[in-house]
Kinemage of the C-alpha trace (Angstrom):
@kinemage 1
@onewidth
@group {chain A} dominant
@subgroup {mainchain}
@vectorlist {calphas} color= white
{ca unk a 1} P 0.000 0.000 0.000
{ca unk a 2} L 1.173 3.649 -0.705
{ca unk a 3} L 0.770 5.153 2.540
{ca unk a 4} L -0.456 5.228 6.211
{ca unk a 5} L -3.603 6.868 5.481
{ca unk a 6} L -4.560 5.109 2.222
{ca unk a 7} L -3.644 1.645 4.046
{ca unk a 8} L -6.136 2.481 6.977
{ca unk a 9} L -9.213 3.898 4.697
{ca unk a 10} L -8.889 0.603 2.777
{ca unk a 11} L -9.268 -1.254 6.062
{ca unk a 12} L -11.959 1.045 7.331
{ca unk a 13} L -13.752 0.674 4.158
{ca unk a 14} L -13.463 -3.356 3.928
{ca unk a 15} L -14.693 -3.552 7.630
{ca unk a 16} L -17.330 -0.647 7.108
{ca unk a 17} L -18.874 -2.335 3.349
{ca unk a 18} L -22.315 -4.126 3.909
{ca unk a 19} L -24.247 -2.603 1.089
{ca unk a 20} L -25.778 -0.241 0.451
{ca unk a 21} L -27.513 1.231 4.240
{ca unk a 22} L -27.510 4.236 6.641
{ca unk a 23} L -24.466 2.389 8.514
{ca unk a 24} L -22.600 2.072 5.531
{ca unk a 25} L -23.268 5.665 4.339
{ca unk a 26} L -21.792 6.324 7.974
{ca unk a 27} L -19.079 4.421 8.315
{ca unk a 28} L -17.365 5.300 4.425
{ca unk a 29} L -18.123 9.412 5.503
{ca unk a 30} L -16.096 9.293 8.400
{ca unk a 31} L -13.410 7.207 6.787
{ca unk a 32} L -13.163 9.500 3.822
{ca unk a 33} L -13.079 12.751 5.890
{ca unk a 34} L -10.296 10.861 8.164
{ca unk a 35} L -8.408 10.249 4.996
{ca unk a 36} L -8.393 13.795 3.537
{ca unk a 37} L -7.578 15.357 7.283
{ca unk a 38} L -4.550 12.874 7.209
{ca unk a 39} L -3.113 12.779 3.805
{ca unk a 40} L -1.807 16.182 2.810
{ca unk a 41} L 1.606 15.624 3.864
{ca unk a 42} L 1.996 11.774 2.404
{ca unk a 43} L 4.133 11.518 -1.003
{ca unk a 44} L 1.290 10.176 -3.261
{ca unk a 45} L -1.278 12.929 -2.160
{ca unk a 46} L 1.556 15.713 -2.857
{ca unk a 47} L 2.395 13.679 -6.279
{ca unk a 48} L -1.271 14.542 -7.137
{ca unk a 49} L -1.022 17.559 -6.385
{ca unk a 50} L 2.413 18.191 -8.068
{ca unk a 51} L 1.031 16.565 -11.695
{ca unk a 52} L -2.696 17.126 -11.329
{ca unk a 53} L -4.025 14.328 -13.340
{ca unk a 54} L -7.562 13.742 -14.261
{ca unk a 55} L -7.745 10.861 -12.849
{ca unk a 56} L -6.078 8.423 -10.763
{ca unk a 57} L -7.414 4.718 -9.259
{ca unk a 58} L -5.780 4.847 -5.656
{ca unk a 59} L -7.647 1.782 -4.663
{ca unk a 60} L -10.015 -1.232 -6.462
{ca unk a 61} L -11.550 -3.698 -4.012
{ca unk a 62} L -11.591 -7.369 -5.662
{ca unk a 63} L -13.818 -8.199 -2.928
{ca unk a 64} L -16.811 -5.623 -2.758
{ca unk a 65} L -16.056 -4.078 -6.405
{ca unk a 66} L -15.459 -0.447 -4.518
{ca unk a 67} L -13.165 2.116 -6.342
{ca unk a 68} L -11.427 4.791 -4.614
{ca unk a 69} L -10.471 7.684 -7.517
{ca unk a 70} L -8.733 10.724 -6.904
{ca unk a 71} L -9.900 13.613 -9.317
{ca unk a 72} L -7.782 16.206 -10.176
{ca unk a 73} L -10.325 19.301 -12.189
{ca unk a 74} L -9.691 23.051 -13.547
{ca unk a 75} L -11.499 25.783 -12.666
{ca unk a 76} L -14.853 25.923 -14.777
{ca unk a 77} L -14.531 22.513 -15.785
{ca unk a 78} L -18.728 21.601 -15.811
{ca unk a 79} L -19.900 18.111 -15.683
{ca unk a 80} L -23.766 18.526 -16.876
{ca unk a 81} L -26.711 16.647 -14.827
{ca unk a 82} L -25.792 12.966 -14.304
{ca unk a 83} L -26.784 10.116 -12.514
{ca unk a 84} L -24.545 6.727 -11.540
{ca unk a 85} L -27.071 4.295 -12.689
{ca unk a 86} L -27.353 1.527 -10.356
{ca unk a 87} L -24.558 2.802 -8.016
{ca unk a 88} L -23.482 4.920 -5.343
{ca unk a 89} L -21.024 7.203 -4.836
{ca unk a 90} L -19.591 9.449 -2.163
{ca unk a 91} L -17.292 12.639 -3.546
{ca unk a 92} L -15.021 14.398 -0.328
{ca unk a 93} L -12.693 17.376 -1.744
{ca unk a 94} L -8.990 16.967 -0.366
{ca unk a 95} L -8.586 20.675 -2.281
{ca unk a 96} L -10.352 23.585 -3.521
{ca unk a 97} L -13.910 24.724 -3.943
{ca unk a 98} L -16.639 23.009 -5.757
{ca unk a 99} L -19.973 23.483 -6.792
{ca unk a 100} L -23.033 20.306 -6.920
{ca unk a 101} L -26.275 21.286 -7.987
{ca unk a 102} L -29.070 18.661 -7.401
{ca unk a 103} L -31.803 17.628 -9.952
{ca unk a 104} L -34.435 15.617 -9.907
{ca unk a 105} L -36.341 14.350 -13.155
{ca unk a 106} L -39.922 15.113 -13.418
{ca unk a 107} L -42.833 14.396 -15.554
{ca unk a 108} L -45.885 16.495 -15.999
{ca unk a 109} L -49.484 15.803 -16.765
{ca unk a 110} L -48.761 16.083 -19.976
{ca unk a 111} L -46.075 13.393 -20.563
{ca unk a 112} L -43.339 15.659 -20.444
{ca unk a 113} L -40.001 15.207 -18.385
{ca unk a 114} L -37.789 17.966 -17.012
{ca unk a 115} L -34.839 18.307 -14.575
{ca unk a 116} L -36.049 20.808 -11.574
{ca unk a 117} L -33.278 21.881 -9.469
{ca unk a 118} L -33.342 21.200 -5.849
{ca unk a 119} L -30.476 23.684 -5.467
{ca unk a 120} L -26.653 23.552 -5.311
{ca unk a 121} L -24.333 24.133 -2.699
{ca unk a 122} L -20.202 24.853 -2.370
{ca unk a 123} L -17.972 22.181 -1.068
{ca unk a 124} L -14.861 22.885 0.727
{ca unk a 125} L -12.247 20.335 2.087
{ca unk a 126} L -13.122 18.062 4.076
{ca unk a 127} L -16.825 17.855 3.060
{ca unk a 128} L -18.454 14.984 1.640
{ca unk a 129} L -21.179 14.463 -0.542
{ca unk a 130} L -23.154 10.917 -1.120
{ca unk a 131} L -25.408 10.283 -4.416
{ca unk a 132} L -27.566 7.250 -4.493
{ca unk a 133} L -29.014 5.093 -7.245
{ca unk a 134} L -31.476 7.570 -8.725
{ca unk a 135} L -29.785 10.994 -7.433
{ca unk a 136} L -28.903 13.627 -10.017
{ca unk a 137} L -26.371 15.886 -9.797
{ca unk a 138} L -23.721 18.436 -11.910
{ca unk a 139} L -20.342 19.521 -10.635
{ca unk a 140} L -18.560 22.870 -11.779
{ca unk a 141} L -14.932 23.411 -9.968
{ca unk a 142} L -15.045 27.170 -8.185
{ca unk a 143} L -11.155 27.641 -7.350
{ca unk a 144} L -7.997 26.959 -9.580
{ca unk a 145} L -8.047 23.487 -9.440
{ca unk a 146} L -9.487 20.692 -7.333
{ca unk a 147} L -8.646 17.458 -5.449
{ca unk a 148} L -11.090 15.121 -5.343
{ca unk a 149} L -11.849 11.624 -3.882
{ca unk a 150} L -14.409 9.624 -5.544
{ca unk a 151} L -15.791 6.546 -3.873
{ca unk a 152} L -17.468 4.507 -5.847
{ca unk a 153} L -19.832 0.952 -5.198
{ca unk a 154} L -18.878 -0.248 -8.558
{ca unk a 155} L -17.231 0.201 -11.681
{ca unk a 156} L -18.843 2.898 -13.128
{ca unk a 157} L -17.054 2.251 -16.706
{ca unk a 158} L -19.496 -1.112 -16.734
{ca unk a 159} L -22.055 1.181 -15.316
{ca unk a 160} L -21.923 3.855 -18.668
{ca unk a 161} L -21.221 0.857 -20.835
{ca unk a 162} L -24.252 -1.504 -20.149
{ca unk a 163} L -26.815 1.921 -20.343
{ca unk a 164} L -27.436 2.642 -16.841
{ca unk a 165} L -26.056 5.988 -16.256
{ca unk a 166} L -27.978 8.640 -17.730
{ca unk a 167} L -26.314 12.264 -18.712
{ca unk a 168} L -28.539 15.021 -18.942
{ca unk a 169} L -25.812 16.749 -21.708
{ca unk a 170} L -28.575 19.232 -23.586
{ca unk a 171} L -29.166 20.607 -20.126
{ca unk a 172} L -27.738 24.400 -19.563
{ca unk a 173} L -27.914 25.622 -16.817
C-alpha cells in the first residue's frame, strides 16, 4: 500500500462495506473525511497535487467491487446533470472549492419530463457528498483546481457501458 492513510481507509472501508444502508453511508463518511484530514503531507497525495491528473485509481476492491479515484479538475470545468445508474457514490474534496447542484427528473401531466433543481451548494475540504441510485447531480470546480476523492460501489465504466447511467448533456444551466 502507498501510505499510512490510504492503508487504513482501505481497512476502514473493507470492515465498514455491507451494502448499500444508513451504517454504511456512515461508516465510508467518516473514513473518507479521516483520509483527507490525514493525507496532505503523504508523497502520493503531494504527487497529485504536483502533476494534477484527471484521474487516478488509488484503490479497487476485488472483494466488494469499490473504487477509490482521486480527481484532479480546472477551474470551470462543468460536468452537466448525471446520474450513476445503479450505483453509489460518495465525492469528499482533499482541495479547492466546488460546486453540486441537485436535480431531480420530473414528468408532468402532460407526458413531459424535465430536470427541476433542488439547489446547489459549495464544497470545501473536508466535506463529503453521497449520491444514491437515482440521485442527479452536476459539478462545476469554483477555485484553480481541485482534489477530489471519488468513492465509488462499482465500476462505473461497466455502469456507462451496459446503459445505466444517464447524462442530462442538452441541459444548460
Amino acid at each position: 500500500m502507498q501510505s499510512d492513510s490510504l492503508q487504513q481507509f482501505v481497512e476502514d472501508a473493507q470492515e465498514g462495506w455491507s451494502g448499500l444502508n444508513s451504517d454504511t453511508v456512515t461508516r465510508l463518511t467518516q473514513a473518507l473525511e479521516r483520509l483527507v484530514a490525514n493525507c496532505g503531507t503523504e508523497a502520493w497525495c503531494r504527487k497529485i497535487h504536483e502533476e494534477k491528473p484527471e484521474t487516478v485509481e488509488l484503490y479497487r476492491d476485488e472483494k466488494w467491487g469499490f473504487v477509490l479515484l482521486a480527481h484532479t479538475e480546472r477551474k470551470g470545468l462543468y460536468r452537466p446533470p448525471h446520474d450513476h445508474g445503479c450505483g453509489w457514490v460518495f465525492y469528499i474534496l482533499q482541495h479547492g472549492k466546488n460546486r453540486i447542484g441537485t436535480y431531480r427528473l420530473v414528468t408532468d401531466r402532460q407526458g413531459h419530463s424535465s430536470l427541476v433543481t433542488r439547489g446547489d451548494s459549495t464544497k470545501h475540504p473536508g466535506e463529503c457528498s453521497v449520491y444514491l441510485p437515482g440521485d442527479i447531480h452536476d459539478t462545476e470546480c469554483m477555485s484553480d483546481y481541485i482534489v477530489q476523492f471519488r468513492l465509488t460501489s462499482s465500476d462505473f465504466a461497466k455502469e456507462k457501458a451496459e446503459g445505466r447511467m444517464t447524462v442530462f448533456s442538452s441541459f444548460r444551466r
